[in-house]
Structures are given as structure tokens and as C-alpha cells.
C-alpha positions as protocol buffer text, in pm:
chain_id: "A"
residue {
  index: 1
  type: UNK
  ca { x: -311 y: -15382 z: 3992 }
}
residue {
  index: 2
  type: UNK
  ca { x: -314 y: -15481 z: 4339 }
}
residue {
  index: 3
  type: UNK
  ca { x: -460 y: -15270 z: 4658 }
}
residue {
  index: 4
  type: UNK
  ca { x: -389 y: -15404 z: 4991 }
}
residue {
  index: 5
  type: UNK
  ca { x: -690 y: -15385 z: 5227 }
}
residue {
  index: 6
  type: UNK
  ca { x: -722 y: -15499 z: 5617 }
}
residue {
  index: 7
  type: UNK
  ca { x: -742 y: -15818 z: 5714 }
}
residue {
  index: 8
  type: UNK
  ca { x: -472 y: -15994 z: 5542 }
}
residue {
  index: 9
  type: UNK
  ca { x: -663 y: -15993 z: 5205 }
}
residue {
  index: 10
  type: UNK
  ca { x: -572 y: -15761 z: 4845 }
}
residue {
  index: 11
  type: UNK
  ca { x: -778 y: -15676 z: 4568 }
}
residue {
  index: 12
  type: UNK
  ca { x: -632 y: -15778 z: 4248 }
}
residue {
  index: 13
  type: UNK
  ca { x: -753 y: -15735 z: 3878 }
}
residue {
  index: 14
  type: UNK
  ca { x: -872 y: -16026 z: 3630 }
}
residue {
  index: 15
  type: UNK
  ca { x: -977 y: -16031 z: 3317 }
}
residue {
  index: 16
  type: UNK
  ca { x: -1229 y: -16265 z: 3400 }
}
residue {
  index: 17
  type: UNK
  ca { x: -1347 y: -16164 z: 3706 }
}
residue {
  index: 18
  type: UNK
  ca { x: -1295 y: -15822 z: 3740 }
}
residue {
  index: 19
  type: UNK
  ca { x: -1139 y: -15739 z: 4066 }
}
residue {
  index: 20
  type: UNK
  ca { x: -1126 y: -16021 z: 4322 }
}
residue {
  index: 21
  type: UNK
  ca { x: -1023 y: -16008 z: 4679 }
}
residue {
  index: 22
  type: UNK
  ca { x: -825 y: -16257 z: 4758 }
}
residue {
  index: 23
  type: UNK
  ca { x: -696 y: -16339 z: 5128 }
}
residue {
  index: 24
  type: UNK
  ca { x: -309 y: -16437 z: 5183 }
}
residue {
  index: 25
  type: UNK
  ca { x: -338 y: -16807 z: 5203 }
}
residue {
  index: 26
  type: UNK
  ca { x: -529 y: -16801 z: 4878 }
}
residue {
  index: 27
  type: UNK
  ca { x: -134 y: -16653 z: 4725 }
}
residue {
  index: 28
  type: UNK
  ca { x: 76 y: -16882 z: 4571 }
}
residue {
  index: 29
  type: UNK
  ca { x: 447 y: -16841 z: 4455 }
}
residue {
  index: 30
  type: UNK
  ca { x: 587 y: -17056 z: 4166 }
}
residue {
  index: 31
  type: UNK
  ca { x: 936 y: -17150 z: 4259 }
}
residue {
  index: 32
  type: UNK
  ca { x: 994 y: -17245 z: 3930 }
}
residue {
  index: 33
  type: UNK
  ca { x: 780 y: -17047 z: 3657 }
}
residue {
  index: 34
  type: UNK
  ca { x: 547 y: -17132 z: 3418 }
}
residue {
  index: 35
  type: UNK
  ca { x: 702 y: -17210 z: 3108 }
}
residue {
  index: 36
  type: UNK
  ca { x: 691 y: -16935 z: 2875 }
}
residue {
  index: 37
  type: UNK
  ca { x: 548 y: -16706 z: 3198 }
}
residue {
  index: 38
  type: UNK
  ca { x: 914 y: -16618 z: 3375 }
}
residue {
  index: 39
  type: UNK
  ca { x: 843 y: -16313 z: 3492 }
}
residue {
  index: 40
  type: UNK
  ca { x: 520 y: -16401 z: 3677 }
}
residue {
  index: 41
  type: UNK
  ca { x: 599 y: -16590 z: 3970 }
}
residue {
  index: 42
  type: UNK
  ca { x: 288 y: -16486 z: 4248 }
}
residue {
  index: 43
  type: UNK
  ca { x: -89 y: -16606 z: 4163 }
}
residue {
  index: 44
  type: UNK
  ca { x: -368 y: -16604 z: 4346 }
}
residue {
  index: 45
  type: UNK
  ca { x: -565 y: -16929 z: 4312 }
}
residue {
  index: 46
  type: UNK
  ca { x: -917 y: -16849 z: 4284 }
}
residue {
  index: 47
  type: UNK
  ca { x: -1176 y: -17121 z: 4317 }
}
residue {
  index: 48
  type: UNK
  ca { x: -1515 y: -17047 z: 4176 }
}
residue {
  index: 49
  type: UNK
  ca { x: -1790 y: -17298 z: 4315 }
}
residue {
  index: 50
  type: UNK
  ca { x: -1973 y: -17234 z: 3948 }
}
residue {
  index: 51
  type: UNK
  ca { x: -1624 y: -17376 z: 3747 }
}
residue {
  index: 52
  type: UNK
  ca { x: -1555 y: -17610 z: 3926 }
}
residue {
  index: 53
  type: UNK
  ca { x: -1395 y: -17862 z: 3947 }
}
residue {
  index: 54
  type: UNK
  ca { x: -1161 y: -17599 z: 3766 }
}
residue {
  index: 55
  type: UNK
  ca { x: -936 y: -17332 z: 3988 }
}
residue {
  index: 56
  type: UNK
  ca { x: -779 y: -17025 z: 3855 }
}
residue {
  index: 57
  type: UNK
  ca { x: -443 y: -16950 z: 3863 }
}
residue {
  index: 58
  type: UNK
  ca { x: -456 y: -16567 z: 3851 }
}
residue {
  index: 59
  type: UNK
  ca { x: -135 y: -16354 z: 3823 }
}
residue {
  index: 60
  type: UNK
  ca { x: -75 y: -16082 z: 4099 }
}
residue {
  index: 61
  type: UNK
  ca { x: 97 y: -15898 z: 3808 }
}
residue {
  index: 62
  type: UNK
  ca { x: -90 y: -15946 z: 3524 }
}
residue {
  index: 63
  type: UNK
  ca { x: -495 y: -15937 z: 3512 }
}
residue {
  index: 64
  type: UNK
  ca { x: -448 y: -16097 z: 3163 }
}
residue {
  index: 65
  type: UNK
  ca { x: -243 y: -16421 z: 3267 }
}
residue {
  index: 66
  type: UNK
  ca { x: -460 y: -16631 z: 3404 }
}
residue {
  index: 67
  type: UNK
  ca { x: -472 y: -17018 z: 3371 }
}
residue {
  index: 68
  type: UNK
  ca { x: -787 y: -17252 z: 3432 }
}
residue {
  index: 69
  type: UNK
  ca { x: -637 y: -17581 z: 3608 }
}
residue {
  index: 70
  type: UNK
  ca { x: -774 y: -17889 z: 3714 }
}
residue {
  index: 71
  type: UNK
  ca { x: -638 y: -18195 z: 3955 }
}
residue {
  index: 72
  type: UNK
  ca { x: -487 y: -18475 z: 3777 }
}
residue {
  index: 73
  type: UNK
  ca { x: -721 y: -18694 z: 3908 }
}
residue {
  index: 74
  type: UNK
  ca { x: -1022 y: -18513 z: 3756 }
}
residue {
  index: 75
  type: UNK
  ca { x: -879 y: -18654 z: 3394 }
}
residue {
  index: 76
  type: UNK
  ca { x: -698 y: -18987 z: 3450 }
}
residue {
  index: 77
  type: UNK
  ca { x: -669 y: -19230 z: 3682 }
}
residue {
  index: 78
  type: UNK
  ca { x: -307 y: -19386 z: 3619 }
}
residue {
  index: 79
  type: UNK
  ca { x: -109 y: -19077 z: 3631 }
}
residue {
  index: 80
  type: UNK
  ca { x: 207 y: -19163 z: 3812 }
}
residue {
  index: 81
  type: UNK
  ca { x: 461 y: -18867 z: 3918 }
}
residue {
  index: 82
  type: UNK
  ca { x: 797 y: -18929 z: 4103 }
}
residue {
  index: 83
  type: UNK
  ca { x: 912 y: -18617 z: 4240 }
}
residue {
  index: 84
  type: UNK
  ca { x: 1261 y: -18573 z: 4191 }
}
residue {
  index: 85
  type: UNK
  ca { x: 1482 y: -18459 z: 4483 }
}
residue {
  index: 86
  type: UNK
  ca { x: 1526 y: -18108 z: 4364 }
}
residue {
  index: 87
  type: UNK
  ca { x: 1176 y: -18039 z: 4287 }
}
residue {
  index: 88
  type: UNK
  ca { x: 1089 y: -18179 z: 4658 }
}
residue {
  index: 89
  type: UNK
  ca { x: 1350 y: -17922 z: 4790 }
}
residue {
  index: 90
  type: UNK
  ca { x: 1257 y: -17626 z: 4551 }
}
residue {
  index: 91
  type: UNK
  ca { x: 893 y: -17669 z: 4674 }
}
residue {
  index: 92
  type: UNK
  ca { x: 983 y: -17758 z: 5067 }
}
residue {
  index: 93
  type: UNK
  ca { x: 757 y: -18036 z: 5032 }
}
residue {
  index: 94
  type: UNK
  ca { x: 812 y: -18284 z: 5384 }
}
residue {
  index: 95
  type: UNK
  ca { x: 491 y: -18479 z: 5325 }
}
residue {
  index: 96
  type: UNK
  ca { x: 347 y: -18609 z: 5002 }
}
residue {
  index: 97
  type: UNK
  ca { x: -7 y: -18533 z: 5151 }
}
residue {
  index: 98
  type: UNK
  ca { x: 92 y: -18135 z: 5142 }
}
residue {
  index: 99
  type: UNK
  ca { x: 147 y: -18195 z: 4763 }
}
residue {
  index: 100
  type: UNK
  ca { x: -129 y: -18146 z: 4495 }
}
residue {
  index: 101
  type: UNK
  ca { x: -96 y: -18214 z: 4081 }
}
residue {
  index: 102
  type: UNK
  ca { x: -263 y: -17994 z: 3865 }
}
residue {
  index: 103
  type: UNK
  ca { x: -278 y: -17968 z: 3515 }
}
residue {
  index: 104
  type: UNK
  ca { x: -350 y: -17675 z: 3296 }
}
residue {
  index: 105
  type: UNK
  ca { x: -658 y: -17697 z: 3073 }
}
residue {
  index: 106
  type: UNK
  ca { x: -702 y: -17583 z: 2705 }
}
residue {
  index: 107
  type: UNK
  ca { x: -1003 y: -17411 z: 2691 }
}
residue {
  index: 108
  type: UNK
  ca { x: -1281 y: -17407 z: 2410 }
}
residue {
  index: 109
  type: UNK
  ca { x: -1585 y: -17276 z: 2358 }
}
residue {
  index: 110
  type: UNK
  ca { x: -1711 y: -17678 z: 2232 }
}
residue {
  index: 111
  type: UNK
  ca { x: -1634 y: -17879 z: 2572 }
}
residue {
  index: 112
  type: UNK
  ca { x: -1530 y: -18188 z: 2381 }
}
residue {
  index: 113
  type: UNK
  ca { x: -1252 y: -18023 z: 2256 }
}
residue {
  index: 114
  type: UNK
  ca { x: -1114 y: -17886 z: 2659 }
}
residue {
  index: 115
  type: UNK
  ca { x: -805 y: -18044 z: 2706 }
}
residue {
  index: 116
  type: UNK
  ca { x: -559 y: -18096 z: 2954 }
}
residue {
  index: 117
  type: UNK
  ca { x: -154 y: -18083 z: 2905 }
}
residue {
  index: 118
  type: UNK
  ca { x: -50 y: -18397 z: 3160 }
}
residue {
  index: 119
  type: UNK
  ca { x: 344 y: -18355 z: 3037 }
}
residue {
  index: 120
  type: UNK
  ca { x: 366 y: -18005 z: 3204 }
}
residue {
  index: 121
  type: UNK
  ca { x: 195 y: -18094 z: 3528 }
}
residue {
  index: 122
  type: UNK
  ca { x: 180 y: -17815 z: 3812 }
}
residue {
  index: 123
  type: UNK
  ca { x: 299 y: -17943 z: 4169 }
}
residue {
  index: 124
  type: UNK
  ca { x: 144 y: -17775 z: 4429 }
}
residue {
  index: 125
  type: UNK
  ca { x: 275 y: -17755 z: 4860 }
}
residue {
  index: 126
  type: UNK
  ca { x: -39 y: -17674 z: 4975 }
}
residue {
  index: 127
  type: UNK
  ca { x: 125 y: -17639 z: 5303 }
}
residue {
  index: 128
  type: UNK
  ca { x: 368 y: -17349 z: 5217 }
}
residue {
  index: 129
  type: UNK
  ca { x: 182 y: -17237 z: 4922 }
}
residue {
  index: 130
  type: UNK
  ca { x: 469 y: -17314 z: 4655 }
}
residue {
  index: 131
  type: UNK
  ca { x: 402 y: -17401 z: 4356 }
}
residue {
  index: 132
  type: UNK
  ca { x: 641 y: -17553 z: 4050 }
}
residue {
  index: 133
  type: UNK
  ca { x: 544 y: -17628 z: 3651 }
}
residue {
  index: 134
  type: UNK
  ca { x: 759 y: -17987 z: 3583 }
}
residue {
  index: 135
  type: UNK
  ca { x: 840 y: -18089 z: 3270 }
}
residue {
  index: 136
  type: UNK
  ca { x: 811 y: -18497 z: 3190 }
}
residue {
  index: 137
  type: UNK
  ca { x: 1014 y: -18575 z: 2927 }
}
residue {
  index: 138
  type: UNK
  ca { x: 777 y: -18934 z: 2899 }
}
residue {
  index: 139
  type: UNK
  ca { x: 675 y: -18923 z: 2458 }
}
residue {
  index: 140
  type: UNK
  ca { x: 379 y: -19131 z: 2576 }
}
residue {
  index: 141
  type: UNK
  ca { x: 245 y: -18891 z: 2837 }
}
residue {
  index: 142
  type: UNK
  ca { x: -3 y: -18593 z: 2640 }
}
residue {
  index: 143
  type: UNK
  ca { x: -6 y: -18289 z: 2583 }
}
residue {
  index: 144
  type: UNK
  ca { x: -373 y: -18275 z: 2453 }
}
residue {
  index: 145
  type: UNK
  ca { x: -540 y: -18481 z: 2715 }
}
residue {
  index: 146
  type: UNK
  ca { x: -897 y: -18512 z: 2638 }
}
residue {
  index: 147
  type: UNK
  ca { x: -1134 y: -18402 z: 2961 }
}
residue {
  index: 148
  type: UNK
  ca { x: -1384 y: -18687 z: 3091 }
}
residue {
  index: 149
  type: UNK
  ca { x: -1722 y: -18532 z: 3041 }
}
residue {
  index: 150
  type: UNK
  ca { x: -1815 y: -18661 z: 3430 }
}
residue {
  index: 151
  type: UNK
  ca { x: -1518 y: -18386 z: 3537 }
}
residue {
  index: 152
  type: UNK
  ca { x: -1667 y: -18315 z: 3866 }
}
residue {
  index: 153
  type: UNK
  ca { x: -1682 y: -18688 z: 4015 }
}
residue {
  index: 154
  type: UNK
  ca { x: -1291 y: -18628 z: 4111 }
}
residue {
  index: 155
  type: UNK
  ca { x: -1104 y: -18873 z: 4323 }
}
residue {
  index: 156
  type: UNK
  ca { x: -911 y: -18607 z: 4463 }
}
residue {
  index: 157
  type: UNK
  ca { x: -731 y: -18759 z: 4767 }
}
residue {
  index: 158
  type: UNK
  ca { x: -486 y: -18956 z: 4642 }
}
residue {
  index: 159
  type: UNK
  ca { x: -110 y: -18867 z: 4744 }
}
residue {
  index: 160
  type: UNK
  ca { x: 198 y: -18746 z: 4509 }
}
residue {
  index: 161
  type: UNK
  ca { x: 535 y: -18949 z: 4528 }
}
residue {
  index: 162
  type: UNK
  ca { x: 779 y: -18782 z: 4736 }
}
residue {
  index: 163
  type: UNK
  ca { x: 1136 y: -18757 z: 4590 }
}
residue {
  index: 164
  type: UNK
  ca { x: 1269 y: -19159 z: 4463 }
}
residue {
  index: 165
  type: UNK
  ca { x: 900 y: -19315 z: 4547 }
}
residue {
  index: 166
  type: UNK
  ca { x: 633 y: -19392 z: 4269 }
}
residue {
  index: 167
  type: UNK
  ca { x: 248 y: -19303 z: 4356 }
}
residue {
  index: 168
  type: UNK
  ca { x: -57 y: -19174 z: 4191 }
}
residue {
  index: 169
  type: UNK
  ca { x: -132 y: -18815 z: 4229 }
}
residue {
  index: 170
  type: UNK
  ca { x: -475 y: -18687 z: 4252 }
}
């Protein structure tokens, strides 16, 4: 459910957190869906100083769908992403410093076991708040990504690649 209140902000419904207000630039629309998720396409990203360095990607639609990400660079330090052209179009990404990699966690109750999926990586225009899941076709890259247990010492300034360059994303 969502209820539109003054000041540019909503209140929306999570199964997690109840209901949240959220403010407009805290909306983001996937350009290209979620795998599996089509039919969502608006989140709210929620960022909860107690999780983090984990942020919430909370569907307008949906208080159910809900996915705990975390920046690439919270969980590896040689993760390389070269934008394609299309996906730099899709997400009207002009500068690589708008652009932010996430990756979506698997959650457990025993944190050893939290992993992250680094073949499905979200890109993120922080700029224009779109948002698109990629999918690397690289056998090498994992889907089960163990989490560093020091999670919260990101190096989360790092730039993406724009469209034919080669960079690390954090």
C-alpha cells in the first residue's frame, strides 16, 4: 500500500519495517527488472544506520519483496564491470561517478553463511535514480559470494566503467 503525504514523501508498507516514509529521491525505478521480479519495477531504497552497510531495496508494490543489498566493494576488491552501451543508455548514465554496483545478499540467520550473488550485479544512476539487474555471463564470477566478516570497512568510492572502458566498481 502506498499513501501519499505532503512534502514530497509516501508511506509505504514492509514486511520488515512496517510502514516507512520514504521521500521521492529515496524512489528508484528498475529499467530493467529484477530477474524473476518483472512486474515490480519502483523500490524505495531504505537505508537503516543499524544494517548497515546493507540498504533495502523495498518494492512500492509489494511489502513482501524486499531485497537486502550491499556495494560491491563491501565484498571484493577486484570486481571489474564494463558497462555495455545499452545498459549505459537504458540507465542514462553520462558519468561513471553517478553509477553505483550493488549486489544482492543471501541472507541467514548464521552470518558465515550471508552471501552475495556478484554474477547478477545491480547498477545503480544515482543521479536519475535508475536502476538495472545485469547479468555476467563470466563461469568464474559467483553466485554464492562469501561476505568478509569486516563488512562495514567499505571502500566505497571507487567508479564503474562507463560503456567500452574497464574499472573497478565500488
Amino acid at each position: 500500500m502506498r499513501e501519499c503525504i505532503a512534502g514530497d514523501t509516501m508511506k509505504i508498507d514492509s514486511v520488515r519495517f512496517g510502514t516507512v516514509e520514504v521521500a521521492d529521491d529515496q524512489l528508484l525505478s528498475f529499467v530493467r527488472p529484477i530477474v524473476g521480479f518483472d512486474q515490480f519495477t519502483t523500490y524505495a531504497l531504505i537505508d537503516e544506520p543499524e544494517t548497515a552497510p546493507i540498504v533495502w531495496f523495498q518494492s512500492l508494490d509489494a511489502p513482501g519483496v524486499l531485497f537486502a543489498a550491499v556495494d560491491v566493494a563491501c565484498v571484493t576488491d577486484d570486481f571489474a564491470l564494463d558497462l555495455d552501451e545499452e545498459s549505459t543508455k537504458a540507465l542514462g548514465l553520462e558519468r561513471a561517478e553517478d553509477a553505483r554496483v550493488m549486489c544482492i545478499l543471501t541472507l541467514s540467520p548464521d552470518p558465515t553463511q550471508i552471501t552475495v550473488n556478484l554474477r547478477a550485479p545491480i547498477v545503480w544512476n544515482t543521479r536519475r535514480a535508475t536502476a538495472l539487474q545485469l547479468l555476467l555471463q563470466d563461469a568464474e564470477t559467483s553466485i554464492s559470494h562469501p561476505v568478509r566478516a569486516a563488512a562495514g570497512a567499505c571502500r566505497c568510492n571507487k567508479e564503474v566503467a562507463g560503456a567500452g572502458t574497464d574499472a573497478t566498481q565500488g
